[in-house]
N, C-alpha and C positions, 0 to 999 in steps of 0.2 A: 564219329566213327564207332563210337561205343553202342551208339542205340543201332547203327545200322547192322552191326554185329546181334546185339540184340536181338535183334529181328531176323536173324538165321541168313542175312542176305549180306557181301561186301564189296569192296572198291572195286574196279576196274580201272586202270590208269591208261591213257594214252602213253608209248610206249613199253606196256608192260605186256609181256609174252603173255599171249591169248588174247590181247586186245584185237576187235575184229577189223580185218587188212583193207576190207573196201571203205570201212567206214575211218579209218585212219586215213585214205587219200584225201577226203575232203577238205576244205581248209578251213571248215568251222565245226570241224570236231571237236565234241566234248572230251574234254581235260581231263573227267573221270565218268564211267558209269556206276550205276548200283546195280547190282543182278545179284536175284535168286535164285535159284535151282541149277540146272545142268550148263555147267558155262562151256562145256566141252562141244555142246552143239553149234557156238559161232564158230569150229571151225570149218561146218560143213558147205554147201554152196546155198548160199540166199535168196527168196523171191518175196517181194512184197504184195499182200495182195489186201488193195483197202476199195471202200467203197461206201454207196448211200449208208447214213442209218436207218433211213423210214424206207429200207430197199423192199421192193415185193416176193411174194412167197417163192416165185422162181427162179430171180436172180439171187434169194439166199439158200434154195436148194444149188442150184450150180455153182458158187462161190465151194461150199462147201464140198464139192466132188470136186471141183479143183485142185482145191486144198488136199484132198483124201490122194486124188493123183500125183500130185507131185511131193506130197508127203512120203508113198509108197516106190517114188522113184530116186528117194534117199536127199530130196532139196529141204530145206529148211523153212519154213513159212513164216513170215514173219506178217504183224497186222498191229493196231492200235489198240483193240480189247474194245472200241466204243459198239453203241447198238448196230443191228444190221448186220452189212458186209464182213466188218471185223470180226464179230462172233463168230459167223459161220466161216470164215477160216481157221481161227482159231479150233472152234469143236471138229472141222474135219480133218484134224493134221493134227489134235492133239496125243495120239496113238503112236505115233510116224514123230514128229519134232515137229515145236512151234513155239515162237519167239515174240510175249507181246511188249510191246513200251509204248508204256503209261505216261502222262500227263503231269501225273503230281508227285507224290512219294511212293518209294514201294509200299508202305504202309497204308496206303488211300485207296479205297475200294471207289473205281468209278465207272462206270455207270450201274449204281449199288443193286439194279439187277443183276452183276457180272461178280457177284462175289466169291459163289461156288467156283466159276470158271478162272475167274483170277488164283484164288487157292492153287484151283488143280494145276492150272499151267504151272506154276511157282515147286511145285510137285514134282509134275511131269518133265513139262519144257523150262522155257526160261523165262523170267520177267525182269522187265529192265526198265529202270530210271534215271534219267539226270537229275531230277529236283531232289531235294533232301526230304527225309522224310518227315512226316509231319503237315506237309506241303497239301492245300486244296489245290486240284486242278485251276489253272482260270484262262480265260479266253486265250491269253496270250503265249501262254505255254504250248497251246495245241503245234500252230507252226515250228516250236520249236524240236516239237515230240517228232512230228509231220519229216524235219529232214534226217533225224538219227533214220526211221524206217527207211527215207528212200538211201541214204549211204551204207544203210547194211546189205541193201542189195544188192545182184546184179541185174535187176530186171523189175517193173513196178506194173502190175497190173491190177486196170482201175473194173469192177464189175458194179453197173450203176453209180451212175452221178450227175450231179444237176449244174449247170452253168455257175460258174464261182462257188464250188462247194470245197471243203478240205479236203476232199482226194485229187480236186484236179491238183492242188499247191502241191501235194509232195507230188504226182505226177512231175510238175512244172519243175520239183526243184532234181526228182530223179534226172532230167533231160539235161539240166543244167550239171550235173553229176559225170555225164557223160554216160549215162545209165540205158538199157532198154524200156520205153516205155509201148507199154500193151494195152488193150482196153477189149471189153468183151462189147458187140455192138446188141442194139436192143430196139424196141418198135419207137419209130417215130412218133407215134401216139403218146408215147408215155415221156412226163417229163422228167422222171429220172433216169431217162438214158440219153436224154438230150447231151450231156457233157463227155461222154462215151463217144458218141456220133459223130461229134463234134471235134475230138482228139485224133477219131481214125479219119474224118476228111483233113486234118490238116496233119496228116501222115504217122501219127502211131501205129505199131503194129495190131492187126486185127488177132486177134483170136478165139477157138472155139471148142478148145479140148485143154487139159493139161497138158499133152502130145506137142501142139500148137507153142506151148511155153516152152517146153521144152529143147523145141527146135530152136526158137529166135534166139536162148540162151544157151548153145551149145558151142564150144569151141570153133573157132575155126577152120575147115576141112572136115568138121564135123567128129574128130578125133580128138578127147581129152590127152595133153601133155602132164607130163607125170609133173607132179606139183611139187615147187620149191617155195618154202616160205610163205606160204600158202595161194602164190600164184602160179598157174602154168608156163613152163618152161620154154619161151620159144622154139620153132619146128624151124631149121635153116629152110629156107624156100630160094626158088630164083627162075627167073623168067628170059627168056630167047627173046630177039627184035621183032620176030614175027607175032609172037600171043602181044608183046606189047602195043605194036600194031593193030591186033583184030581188036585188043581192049578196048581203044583210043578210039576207031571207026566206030565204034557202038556209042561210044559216050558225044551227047551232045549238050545244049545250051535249056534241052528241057530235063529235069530232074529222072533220073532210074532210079528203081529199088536195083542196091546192090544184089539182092538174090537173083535179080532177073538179068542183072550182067551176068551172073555165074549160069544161069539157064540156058543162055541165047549163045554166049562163047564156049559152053564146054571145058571153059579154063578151069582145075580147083580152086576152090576158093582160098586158100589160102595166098596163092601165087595173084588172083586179083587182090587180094588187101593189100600186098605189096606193093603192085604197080600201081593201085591208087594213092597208097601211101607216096609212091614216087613222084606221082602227079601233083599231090597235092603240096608236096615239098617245094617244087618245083615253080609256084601260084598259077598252077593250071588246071585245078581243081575246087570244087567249092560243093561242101556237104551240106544238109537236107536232113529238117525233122524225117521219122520215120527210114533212117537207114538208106536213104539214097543222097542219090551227088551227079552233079551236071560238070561240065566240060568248060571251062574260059577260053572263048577264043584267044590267040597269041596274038 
């Protein structure tokens, strides 16, 4: 605790005020973090955004106008610091807020191109570890780096990635999270968009702006509730026999995007989370990568 002091950086305790709330639901939350710089940014709203390191020139130009936009629209970016993807969120959100965690100690500059960019975050934004410092990176660390990012979010968007690379895992472990997972889609041709392509046909969300993030992660009825304890306050809602009826008639045995029950019914969406949540209470419901949910017959 002395050296991490030392190092101008200190503890973070699970339960201790300002520990960050989404990454406290998981159930293999780190006991303690180490963070340097502005701790005061975990309390704003999170997006993760990781991807290729050997990404191409245009999907690290768009990572990083991602970043630049949802940096600008007051979200938090959050990424790994490795080559590639990482960086260019990182440099586009470092202006705006951004949030890396590292691999090894705070003290371990890694990937030792990213040294200027580590500093400056540690400056600017925030940098965060669980390992102590001192610590080299090593393979087996990454996954574990991989779920603090997806628990800090609310939302993981993958830009380039190749079949079984470290962005699908924290994708995979976002989903498991109960998390939003995103993915930007890219040419067939190319193999690192292959695991991109691949996410949104087995139902991630697609997207193509920071606009696009921002919708998928946006409240319910699309109206922010005034935040208690750094969650939103439930909005009483409640629904008549009949909207519960037109729900029901729409939903069948083949998988809907919930947005497109709220499309096709005209219902708010807040009032179908409900009756689906009624449904599903009920075991007449069964949800679906990608934000949709089909009907069990009775």
């Amino acid at each position: 605790m002395e050296r991490v002091d030392r190092l101008g950086a200190r503890y973070l305790f699970r339960g201790e005020a300002g520990y960050p709330a989404l990454l406290d639901e998981i159930d293999t939350a780190p006991p303690a973090l180490i963070i340097r710089g502005e701790a005061a940014l975990l309390g704003r709203r999170v997006v993760a955004i990781v991807g290729a390191r050997n990404a191409s020139g245009a999907a690290i130009r768009f990572a990083r106008m991602l970043a630049h936009g949802l940096g600008e629209a007051g979200w938090l970016v959050v990424s790994g610091l490795a080559r590639g993807i990482d960086t260019a969120a990182h440099t586009g959100s470092i202006a705006t807020g951004t949030a890396a965690v590292i691999a090894g100690g705070i003290d371990i500059v890694y990937p030792p191109e990213n040294a200027a960019l580590q500093e400056e975050i540690a400056e600017r934004g925030l940098l965060i570890a669980e390992q102590p410092p001192g610590i080299e990176p090593r393979a087996r660390h990454f996954p574990y780096r991989n779920r603090i990012i997806a628990g800090l979010a609310a939302g993981t968007v993958v830009v380039e990635a190749a079949p079984k690379s470290g962005s699908l895992i924290t994708a995979r472990l976002a989903t498991e999270f109960g998390r939003e997972v995103m993915a930007v889609p890219g040419s067939p041709l190319d193999p690192r968009a292959q695991g991109c392509n691949l996410m949104i046909r087995e139902g991630a969300t697609l997207v193509q702006s920071a606009a696009d993030i921002i919708e998928a992660l946006s409240p319910i009825g699309g109206v922010a509730a005034p935040a208690i304890g750094g969650f939103a306050a439930p909005v009483p809602v409640d629904a008549d026999e009949p909207t519960r009826a037109r729900l029901t008639d729409l939903l069948g045995p083949v998988p809907l995007p919930i947005d497109e029950l709220i499309r096709q019914s005209g219902v708010p969406a807040a009032i179908v989370q409900m009756v689906l949540l009624e449904l599903e209470l009920a075991g007449r419901l069964d949800r679906h990568a990608g934000g949709r949910v089909s009907l069990i017959a009775p």
